[in-house]
SEBA-764640 format. One record per residue (C-alpha): x, y, z; residue number from 1. Coordinates in steps of 0.25 Angstrom, whole numbers, plus 5000, padded with zeros to 4 digits. Layout:
<recs>
px/py/pz/num
X/Y/Z/NUM
...
</recs>
This chain:
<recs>
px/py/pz/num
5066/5045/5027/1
5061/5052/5016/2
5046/5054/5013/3
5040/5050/5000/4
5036/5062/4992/5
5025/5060/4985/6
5011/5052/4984/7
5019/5041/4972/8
5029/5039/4982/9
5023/5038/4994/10
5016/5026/4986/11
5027/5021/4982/12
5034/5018/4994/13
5021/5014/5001/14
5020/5002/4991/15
5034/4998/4992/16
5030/4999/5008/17
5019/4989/5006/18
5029/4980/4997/19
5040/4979/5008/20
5031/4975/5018/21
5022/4965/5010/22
5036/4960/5002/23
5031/4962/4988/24
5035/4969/4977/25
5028/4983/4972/26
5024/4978/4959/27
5017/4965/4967/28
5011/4975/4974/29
5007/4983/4963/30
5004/4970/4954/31
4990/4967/4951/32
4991/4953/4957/33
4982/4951/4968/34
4992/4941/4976/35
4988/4945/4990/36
5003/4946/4992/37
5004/4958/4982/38
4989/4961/4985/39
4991/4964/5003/40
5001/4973/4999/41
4994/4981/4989/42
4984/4982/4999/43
4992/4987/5009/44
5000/4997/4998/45
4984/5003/4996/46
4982/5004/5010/47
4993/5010/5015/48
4994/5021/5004/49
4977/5024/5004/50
4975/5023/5019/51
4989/5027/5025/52
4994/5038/5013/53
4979/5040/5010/54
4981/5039/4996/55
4969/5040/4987/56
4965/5028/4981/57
4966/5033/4966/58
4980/5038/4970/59
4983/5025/4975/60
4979/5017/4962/61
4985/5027/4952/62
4999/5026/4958/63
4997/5011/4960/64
4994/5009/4946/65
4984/4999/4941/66
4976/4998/4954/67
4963/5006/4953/68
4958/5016/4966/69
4947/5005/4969/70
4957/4993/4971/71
4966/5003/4982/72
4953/5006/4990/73
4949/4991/4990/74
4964/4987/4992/75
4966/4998/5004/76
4952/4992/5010/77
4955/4978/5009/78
4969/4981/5016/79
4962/4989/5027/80
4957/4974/5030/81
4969/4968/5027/82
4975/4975/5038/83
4963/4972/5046/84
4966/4957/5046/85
4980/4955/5041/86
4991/4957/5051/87
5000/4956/5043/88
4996/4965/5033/89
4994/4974/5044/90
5007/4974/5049/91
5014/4975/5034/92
5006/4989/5034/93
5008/4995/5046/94
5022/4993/5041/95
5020/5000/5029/96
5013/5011/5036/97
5024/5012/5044/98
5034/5013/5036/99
5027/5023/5028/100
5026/5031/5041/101
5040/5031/5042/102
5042/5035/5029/103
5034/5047/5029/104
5022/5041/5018/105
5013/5043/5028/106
</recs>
């Protein structure tokens, strides 16, 4: 098991994480589209790496490109529900969460 080194690529195999588990593609994810079946795992990608890595915001949206800080607080907020109300959504993240456990992101 080798541990990411460093923040991009701790990022990095967070999102393909949250691609796996949601069954999209990363540029889906990364698209501006906002089909909720590229949109939930977005949310998830800005959950897990502001509230699980405890990213910074700013961080987040400069190495995701084209997204501003303010969308990754709301998008984070608005998964923080999702997770709340959505079982399944839940469950695709605790996945996530795990599997970065066991990868030594977190």
């Amino acid at each position: 098991m080798n541990r990411p080194a460093n923040d991009p690529e701790r990022l990095s195999v967070t999102l393909a994480l949250v691609c796996e588990a949601f069954g999209v593609t990363v540029d889906a994810v990364k698209s501006r589209d906002r089909l909720q079946e590229h949109a939930d795992p977005r949310l998830a990608f800005y959950h897990t790496s502001h509230r699980v890595m405890r990213f910074n915001p700013k961080h987040i949206s400069r190495w995701f490109s084209a997204r501003t800080r303010g969308a990754v607080v709301h998008g984070s907020k608005r998964a923080g529900n999702l997770l709340e109300t959505d079982r399944r959504f839940r469950s695709r993240v605790e996945w996530v969460i795990e599997q970065m456990k066991q990868r030594g992101i977190v």
